[in-house]
TIMI-2910 file (N, C-alpha, C, CB; in pm, 1 decimal, decimal comma, always signed):
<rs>
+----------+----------+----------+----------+----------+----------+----------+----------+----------+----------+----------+----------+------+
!      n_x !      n_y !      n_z !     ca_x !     ca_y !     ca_z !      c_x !      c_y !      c_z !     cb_x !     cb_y !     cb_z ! resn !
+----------+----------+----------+----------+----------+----------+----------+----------+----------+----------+----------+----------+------+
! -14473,9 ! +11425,1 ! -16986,0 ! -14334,4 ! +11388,6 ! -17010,4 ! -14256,8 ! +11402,9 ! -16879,7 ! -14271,4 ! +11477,5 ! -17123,1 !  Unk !
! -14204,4 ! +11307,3 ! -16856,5 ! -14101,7 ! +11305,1 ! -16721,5 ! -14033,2 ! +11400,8 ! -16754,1 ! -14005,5 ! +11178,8 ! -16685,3 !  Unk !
! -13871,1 ! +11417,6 ! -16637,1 ! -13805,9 ! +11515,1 ! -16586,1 ! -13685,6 ! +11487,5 ! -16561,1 ! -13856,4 ! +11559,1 ! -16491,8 !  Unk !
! -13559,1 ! +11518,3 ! -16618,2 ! -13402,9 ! +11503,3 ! -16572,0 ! -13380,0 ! +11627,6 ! -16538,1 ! -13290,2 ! +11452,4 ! -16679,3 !  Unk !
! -13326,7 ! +11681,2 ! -16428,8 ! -13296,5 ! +11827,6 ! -16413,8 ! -13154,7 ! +11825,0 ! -16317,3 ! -13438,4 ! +11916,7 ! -16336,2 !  Unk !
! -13059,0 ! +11882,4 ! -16412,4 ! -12929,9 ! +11891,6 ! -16361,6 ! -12902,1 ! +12053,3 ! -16345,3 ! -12824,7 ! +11813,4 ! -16461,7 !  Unk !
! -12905,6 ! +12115,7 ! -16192,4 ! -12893,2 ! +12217,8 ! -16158,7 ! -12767,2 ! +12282,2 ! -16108,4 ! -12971,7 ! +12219,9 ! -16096,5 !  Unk !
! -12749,2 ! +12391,7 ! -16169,7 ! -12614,7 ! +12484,3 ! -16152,6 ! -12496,7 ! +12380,0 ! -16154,2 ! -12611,5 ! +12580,4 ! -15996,6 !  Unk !
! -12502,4 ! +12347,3 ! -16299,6 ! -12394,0 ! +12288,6 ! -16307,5 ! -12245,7 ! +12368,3 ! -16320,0 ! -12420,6 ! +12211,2 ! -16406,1 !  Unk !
! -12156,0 ! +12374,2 ! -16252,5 ! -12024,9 ! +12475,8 ! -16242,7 ! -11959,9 ! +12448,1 ! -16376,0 ! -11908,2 ! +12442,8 ! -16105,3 !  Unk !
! -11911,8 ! +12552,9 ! -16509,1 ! -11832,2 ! +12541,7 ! -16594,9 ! -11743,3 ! +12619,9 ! -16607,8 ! -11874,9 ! +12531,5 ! -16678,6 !  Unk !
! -11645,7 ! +12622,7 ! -16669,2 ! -11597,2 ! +12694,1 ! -16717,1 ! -11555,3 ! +12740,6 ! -16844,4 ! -11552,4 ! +12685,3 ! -16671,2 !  Unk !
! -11608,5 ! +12838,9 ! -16922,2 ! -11615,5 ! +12862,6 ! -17047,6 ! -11561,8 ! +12973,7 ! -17042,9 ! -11730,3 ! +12855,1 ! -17109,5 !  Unk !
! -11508,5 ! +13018,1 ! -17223,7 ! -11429,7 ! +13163,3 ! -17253,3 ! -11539,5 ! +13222,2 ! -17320,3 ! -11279,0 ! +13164,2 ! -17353,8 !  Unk !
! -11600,1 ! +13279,9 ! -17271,1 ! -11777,5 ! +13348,8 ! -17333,9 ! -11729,7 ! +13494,0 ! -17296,7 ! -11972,3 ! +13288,5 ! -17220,4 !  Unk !
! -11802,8 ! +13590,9 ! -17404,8 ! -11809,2 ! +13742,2 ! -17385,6 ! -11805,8 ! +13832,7 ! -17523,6 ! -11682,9 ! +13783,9 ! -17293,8 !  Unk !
! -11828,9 ! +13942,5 ! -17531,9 ! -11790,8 ! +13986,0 ! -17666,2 ! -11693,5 ! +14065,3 ! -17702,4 ! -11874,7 ! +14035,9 ! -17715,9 !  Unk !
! -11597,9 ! +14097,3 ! -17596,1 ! -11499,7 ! +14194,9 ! -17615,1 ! -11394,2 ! +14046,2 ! -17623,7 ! -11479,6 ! +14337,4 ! -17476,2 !  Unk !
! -11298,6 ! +14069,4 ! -17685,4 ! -11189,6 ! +13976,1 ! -17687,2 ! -11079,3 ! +13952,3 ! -17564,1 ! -11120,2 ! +14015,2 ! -17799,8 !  Unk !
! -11063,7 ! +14076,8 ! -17499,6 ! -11053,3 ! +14015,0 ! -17310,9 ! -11097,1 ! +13980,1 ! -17249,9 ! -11040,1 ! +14050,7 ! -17218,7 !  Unk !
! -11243,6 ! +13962,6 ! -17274,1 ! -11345,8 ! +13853,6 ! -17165,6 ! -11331,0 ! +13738,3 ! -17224,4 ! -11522,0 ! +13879,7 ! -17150,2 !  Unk !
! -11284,9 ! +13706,0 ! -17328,9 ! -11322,5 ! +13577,3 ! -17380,6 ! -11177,0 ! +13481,2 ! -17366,4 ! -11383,0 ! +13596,9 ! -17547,8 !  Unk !
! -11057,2 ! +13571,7 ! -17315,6 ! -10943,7 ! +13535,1 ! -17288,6 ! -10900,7 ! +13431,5 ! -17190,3 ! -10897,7 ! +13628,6 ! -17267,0 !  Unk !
! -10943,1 ! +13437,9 ! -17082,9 ! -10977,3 ! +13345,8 ! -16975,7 ! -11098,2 ! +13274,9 ! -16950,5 ! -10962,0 ! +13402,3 ! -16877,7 !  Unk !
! -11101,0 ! +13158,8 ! -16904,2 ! -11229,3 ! +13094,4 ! -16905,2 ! -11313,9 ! +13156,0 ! -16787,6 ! -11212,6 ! +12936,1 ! -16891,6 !  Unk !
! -11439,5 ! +13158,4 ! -16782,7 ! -11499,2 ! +13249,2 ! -16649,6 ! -11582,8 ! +13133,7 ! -16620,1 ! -11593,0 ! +13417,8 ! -16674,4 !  Unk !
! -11671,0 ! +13118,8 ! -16491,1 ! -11736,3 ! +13041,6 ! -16435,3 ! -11866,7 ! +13069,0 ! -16464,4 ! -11707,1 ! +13036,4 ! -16318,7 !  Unk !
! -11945,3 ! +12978,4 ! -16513,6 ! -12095,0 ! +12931,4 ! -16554,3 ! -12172,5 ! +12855,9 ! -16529,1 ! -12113,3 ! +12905,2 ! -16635,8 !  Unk !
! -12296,1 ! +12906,0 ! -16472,4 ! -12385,7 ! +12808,2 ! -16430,5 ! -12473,4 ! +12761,5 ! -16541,9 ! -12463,9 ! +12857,5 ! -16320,9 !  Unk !
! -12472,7 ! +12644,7 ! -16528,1 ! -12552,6 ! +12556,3 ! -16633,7 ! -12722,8 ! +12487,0 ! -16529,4 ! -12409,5 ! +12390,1 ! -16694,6 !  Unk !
! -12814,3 ! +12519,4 ! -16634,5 ! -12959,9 ! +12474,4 ! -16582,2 ! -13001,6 ! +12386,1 ! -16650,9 ! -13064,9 ! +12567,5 ! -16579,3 !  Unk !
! -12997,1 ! +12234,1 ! -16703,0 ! -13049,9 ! +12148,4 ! -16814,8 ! -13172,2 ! +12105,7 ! -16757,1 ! -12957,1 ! +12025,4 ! -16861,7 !  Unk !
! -13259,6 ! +12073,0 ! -16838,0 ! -13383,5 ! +11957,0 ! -16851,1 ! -13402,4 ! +11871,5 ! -16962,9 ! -13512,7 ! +12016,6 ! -16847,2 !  Unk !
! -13391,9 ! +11803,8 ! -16936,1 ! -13395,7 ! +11678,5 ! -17039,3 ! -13530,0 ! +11621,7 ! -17010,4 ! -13269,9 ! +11556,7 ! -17016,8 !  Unk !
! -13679,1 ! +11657,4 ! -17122,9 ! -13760,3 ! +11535,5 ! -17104,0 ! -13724,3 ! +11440,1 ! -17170,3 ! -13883,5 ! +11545,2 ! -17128,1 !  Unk !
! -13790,5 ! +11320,3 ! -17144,7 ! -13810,2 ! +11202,6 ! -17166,3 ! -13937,5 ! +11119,0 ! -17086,6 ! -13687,3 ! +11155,9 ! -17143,9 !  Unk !
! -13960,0 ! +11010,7 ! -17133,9 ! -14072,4 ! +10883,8 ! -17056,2 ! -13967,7 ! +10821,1 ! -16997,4 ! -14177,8 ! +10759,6 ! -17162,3 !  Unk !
! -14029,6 ! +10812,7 ! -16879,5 ! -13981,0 ! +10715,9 ! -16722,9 ! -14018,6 ! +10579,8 ! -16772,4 ! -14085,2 ! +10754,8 ! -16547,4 !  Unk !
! -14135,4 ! +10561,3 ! -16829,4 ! -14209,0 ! +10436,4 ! -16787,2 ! -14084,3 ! +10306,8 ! -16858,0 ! -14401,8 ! +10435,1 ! -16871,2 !  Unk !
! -14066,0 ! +10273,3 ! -16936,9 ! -13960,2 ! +10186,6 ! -16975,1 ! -13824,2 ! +10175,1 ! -16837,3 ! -13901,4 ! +10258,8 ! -17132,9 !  Unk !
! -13775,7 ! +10279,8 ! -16823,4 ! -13675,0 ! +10301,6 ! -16702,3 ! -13744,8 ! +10258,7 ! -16566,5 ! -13627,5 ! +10466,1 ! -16690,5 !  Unk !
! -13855,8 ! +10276,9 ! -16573,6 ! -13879,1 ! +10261,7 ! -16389,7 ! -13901,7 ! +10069,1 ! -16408,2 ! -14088,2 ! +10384,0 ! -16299,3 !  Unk !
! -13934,9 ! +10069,2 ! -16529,0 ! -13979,8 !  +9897,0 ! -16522,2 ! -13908,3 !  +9843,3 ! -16506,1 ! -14029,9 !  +9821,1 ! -16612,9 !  Unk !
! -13773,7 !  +9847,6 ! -16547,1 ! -13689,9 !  +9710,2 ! -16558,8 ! -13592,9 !  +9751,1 ! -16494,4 ! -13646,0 !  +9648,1 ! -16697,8 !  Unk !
! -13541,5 !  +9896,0 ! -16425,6 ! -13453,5 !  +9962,6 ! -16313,0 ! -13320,9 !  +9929,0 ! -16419,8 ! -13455,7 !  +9876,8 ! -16122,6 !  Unk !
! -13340,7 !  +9982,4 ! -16562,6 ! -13223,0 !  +9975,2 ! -16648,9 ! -13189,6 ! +10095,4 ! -16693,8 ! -13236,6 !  +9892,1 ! -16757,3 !  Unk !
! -13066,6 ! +10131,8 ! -16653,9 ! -12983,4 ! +10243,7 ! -16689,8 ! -13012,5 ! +10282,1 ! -16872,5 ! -12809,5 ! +10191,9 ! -16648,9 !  Unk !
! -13010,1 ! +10178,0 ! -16933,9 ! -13015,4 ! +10200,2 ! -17049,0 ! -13123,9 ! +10229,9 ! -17119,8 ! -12970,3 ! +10126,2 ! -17089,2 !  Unk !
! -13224,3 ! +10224,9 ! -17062,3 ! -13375,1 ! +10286,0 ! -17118,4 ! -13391,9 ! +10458,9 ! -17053,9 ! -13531,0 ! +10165,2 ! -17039,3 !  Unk !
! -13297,0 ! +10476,5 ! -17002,9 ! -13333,1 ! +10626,5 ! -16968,7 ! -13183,0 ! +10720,2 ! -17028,1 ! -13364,3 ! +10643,5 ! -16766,3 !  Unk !
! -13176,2 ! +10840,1 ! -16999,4 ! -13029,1 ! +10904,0 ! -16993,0 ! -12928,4 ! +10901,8 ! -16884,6 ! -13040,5 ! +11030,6 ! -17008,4 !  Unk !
! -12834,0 ! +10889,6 ! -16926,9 ! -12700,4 ! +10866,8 ! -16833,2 ! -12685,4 ! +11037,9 ! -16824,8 ! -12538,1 ! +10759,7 ! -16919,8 !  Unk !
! -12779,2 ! +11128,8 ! -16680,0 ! -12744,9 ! +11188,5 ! -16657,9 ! -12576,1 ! +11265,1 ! -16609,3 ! -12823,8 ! +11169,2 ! -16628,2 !  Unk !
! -12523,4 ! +11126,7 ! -16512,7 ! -12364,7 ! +11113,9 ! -16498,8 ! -12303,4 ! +11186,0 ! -16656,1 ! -12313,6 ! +10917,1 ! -16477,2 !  Unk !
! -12338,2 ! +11072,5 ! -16733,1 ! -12251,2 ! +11091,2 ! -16884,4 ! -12257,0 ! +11272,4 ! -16902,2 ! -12356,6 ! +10989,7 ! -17053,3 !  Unk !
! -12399,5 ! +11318,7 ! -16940,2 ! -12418,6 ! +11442,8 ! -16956,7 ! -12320,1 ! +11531,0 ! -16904,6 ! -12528,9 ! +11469,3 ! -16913,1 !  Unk !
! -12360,8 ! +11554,6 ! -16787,7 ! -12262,1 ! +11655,9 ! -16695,0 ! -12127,4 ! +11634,5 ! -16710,4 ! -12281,4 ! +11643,5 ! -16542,2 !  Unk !
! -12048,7 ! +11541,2 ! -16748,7 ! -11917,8 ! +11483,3 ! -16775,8 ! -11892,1 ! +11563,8 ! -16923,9 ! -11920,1 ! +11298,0 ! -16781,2 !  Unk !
! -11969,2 ! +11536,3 ! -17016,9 ! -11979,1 ! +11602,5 ! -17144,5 ! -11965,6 ! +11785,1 ! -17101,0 ! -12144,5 ! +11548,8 ! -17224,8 !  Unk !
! -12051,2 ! +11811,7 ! -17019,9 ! -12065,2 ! +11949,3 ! -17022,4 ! -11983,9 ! +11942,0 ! -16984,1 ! -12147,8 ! +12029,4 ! -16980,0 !  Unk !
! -11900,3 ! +11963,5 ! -16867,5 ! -11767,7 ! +11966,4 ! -16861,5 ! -11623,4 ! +11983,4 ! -16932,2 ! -11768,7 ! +11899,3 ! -16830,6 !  Unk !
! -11721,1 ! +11942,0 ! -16984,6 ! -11551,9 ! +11938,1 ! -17105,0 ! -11573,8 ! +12026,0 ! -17258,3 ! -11509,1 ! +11721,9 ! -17176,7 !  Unk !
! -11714,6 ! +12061,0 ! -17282,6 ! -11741,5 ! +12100,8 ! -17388,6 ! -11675,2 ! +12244,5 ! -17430,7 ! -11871,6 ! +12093,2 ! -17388,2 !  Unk !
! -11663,8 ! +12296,3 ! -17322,5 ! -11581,4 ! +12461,2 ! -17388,4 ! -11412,3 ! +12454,8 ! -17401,3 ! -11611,2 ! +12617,0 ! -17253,2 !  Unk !
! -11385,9 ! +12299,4 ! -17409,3 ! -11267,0 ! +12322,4 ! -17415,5 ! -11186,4 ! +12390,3 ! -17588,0 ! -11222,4 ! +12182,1 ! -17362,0 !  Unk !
! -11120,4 ! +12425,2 ! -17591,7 ! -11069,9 ! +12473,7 ! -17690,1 ! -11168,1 ! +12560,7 ! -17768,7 ! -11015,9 ! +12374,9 ! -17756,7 !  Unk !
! -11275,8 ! +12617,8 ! -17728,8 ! -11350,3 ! +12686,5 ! -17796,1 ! -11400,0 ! +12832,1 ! -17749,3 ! -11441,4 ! +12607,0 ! -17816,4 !  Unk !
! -11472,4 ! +12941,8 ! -17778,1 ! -11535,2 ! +13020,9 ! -17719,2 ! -11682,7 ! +13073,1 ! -17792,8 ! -11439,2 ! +13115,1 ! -17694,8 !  Unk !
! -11716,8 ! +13147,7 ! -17736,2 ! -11813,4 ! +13237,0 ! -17775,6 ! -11887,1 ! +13361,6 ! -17744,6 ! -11873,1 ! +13186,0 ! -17783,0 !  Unk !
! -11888,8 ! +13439,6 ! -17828,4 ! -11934,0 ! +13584,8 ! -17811,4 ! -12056,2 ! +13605,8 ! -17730,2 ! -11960,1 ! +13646,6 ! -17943,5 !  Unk !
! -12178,9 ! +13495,4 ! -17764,9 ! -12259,6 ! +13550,4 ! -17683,6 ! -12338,7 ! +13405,7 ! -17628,0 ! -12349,1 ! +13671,4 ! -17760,8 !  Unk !
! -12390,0 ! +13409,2 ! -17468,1 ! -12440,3 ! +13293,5 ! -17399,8 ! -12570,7 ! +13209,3 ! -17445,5 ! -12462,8 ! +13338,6 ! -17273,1 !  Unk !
! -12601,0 ! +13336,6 ! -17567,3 ! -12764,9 ! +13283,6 ! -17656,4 ! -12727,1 ! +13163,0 ! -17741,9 ! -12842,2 ! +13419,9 ! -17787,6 !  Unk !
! -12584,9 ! +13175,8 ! -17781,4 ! -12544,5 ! +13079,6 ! -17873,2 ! -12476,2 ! +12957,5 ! -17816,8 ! -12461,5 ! +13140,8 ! -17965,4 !  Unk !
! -12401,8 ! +12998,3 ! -17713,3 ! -12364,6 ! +12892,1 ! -17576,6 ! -12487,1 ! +12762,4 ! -17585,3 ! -12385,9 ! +12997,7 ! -17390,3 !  Unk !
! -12604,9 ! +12833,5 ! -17540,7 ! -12706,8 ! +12759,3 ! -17499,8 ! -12775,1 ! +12683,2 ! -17603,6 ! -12790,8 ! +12836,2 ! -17436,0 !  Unk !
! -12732,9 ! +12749,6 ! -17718,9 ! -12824,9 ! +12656,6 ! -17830,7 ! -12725,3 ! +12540,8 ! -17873,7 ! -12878,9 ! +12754,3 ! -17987,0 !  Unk !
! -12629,5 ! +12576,8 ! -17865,6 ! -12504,8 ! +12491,9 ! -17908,2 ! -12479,9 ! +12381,7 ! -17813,9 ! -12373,4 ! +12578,0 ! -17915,5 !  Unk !
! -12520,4 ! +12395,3 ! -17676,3 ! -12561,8 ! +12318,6 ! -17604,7 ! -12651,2 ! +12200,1 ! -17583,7 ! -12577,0 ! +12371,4 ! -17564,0 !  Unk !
! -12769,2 ! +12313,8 ! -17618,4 ! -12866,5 ! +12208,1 ! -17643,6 ! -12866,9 ! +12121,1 ! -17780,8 ! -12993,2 ! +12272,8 ! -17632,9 !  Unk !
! -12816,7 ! +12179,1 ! -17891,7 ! -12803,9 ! +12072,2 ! -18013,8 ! -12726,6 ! +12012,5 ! -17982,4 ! -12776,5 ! +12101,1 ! -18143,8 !  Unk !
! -12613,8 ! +12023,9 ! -17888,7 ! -12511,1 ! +11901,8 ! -17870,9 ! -12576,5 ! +11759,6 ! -17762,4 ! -12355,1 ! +11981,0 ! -17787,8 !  Unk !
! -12664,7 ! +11805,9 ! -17686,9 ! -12740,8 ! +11720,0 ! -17598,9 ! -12844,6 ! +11675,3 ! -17677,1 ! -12789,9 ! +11783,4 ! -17474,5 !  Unk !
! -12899,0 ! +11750,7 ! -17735,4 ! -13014,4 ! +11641,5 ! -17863,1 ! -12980,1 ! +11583,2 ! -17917,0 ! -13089,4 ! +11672,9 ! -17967,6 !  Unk !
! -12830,6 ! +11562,3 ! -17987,9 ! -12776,0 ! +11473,4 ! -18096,7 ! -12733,6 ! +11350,8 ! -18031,1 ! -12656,3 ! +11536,9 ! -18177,1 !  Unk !
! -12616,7 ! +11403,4 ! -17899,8 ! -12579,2 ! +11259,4 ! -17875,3 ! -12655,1 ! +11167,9 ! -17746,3 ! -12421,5 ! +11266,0 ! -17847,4 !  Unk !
! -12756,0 ! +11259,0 ! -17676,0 ! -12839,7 ! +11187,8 ! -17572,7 ! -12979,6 ! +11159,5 ! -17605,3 ! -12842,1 ! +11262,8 ! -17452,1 !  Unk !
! -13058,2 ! +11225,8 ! -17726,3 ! -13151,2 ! +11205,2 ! -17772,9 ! -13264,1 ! +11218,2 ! -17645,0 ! -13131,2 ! +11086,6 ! -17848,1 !  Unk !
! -13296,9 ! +11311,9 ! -17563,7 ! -13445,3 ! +11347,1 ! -17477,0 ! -13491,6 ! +11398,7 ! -17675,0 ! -13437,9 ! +11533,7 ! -17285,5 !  Unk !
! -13644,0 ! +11377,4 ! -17582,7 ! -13755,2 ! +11442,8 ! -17631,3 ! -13732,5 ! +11597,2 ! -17626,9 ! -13876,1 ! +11400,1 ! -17552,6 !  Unk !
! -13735,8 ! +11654,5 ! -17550,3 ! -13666,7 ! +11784,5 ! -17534,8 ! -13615,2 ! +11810,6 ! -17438,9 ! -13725,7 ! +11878,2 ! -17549,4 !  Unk !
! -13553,7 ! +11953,5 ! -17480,6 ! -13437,2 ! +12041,8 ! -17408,0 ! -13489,5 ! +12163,4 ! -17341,8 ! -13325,3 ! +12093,3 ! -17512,0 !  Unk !
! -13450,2 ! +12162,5 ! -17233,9 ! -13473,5 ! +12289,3 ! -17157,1 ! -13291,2 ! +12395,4 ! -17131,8 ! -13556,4 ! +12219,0 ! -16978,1 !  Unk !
! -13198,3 ! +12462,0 ! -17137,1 ! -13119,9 ! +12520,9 ! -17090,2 ! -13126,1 ! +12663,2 ! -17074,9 ! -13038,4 ! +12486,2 ! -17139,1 !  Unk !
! -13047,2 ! +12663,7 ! -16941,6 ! -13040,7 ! +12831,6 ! -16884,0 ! -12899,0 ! +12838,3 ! -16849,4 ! -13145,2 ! +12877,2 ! -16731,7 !  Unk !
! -12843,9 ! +12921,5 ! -16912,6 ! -12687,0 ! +12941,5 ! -16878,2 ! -12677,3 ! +13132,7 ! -16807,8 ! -12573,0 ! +12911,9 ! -17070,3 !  Unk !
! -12633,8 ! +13049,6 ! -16704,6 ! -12591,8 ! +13194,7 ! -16635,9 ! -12461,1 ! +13242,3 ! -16601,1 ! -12649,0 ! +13207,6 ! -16516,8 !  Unk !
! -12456,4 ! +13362,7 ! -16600,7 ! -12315,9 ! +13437,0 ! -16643,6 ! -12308,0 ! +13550,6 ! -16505,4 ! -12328,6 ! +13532,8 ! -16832,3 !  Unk !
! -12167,3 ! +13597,4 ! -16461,0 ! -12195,2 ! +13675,6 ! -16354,3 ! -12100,6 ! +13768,2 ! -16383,8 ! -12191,3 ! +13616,0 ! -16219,5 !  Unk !
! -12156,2 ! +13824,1 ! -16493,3 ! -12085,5 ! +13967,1 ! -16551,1 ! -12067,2 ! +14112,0 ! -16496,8 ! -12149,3 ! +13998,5 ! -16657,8 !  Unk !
! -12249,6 ! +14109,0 ! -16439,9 ! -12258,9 ! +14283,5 ! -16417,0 ! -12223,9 ! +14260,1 ! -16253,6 ! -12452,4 ! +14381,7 ! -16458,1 !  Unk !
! -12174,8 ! +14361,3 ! -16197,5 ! -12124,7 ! +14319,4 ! -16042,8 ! -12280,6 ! +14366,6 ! -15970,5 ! -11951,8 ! +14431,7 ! -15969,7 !  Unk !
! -12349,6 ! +14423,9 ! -15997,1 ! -12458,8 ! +14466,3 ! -15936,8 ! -12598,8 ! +14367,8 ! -15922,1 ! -12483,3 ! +14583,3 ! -16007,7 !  Unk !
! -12584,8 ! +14277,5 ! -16028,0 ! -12680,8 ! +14179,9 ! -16035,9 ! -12608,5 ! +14080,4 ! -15987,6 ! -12742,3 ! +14154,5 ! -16163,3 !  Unk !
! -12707,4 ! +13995,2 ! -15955,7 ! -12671,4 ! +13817,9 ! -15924,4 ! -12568,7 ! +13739,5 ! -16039,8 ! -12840,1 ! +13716,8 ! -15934,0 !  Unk !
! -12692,8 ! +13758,3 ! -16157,4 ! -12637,9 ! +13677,9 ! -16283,7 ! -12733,2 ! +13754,6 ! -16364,3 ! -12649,3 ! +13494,9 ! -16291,8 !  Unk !
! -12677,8 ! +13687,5 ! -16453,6 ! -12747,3 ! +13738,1 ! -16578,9 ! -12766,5 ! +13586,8 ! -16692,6 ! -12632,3 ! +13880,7 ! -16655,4 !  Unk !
! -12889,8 ! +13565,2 ! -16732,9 ! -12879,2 ! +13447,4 ! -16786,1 ! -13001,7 ! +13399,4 ! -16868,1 ! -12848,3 ! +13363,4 ! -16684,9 !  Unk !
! -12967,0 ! +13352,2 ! -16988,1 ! -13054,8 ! +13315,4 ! -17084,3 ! -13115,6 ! +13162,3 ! -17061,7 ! -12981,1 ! +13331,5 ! -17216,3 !  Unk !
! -13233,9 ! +13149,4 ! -17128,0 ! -13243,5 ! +13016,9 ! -17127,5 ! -13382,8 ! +13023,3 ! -17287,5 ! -13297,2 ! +12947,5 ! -16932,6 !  Unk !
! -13304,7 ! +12853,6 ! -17328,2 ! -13361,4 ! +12804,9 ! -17431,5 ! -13430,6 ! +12688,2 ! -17423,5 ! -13283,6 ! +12796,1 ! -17513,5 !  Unk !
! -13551,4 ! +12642,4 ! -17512,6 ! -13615,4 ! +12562,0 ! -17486,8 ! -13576,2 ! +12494,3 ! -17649,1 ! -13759,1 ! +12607,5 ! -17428,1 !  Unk !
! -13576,3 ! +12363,1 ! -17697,5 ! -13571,3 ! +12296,7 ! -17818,6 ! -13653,5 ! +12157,4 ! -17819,7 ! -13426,0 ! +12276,2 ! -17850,9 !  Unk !
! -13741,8 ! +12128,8 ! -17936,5 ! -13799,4 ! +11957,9 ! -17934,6 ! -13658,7 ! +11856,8 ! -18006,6 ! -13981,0 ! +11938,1 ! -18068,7 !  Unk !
! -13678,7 ! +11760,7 ! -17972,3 ! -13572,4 ! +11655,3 ! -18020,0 ! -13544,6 ! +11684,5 ! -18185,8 ! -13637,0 ! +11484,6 ! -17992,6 !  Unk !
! -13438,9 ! +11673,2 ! -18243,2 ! -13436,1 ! +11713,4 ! -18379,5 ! -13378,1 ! +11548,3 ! -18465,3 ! -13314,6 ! +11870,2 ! -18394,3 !  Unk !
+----------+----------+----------+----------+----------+----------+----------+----------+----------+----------+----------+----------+------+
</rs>
């Protein structure tokens, strides 16, 4: 199975479990993979046989608006069911990272899902 991989994508989401972290939006790195088959896309050099990676990242972007969540496990699944429904890969790869503890880098989950 081919490979879409959109790395450290910058967000901003209101994620955390105390209700003052979740007050302001904080900055998040987003890790997607989207499989899918190339072979249709590489043949005919048509946008429309593959994913509109552009579209994606535009979507993520905008997805935490008016919303939050307690914890980044659910971020990521909510993520990925939102990218299976309206972009349809074969599957989902996401890693959402968070830069909570000051001593670590990040801290960050990641989920794997088949097309539903």
């Amino acid at each position: 199975m081919d490979l879409i991989r959109i790395h450290d994508l910058e967000v901003f989401y209101r994620v955390g479990v105390p209700d003052e972290e979740r007050a302001a939006a904080q900055r998040l790195l987003l890790d997607i993979e989207l499989r899918l088959p190339f072979d249709e896309a590489a043949a005919t050099d048509d946008l429309a046989k593959t994913i509109n990676y552009f579209a994606v990242t535009q979507r993520l972007l905008t997805f935490g608006e008016n919303r939050d969540w307690k914890l980044i496990e659910k971020l990521a699944d909510d993520i990925a069911r939102m990218i299976l429904r309206e972009f349809r890969p074969a599957s989902i790869r996401v890693e959402v990272k968070k830069f909570i503890i000051p001593q670590a880098r990040y801290v960050s989950v990641a989920i794997e899902r088949p097309s539903i």
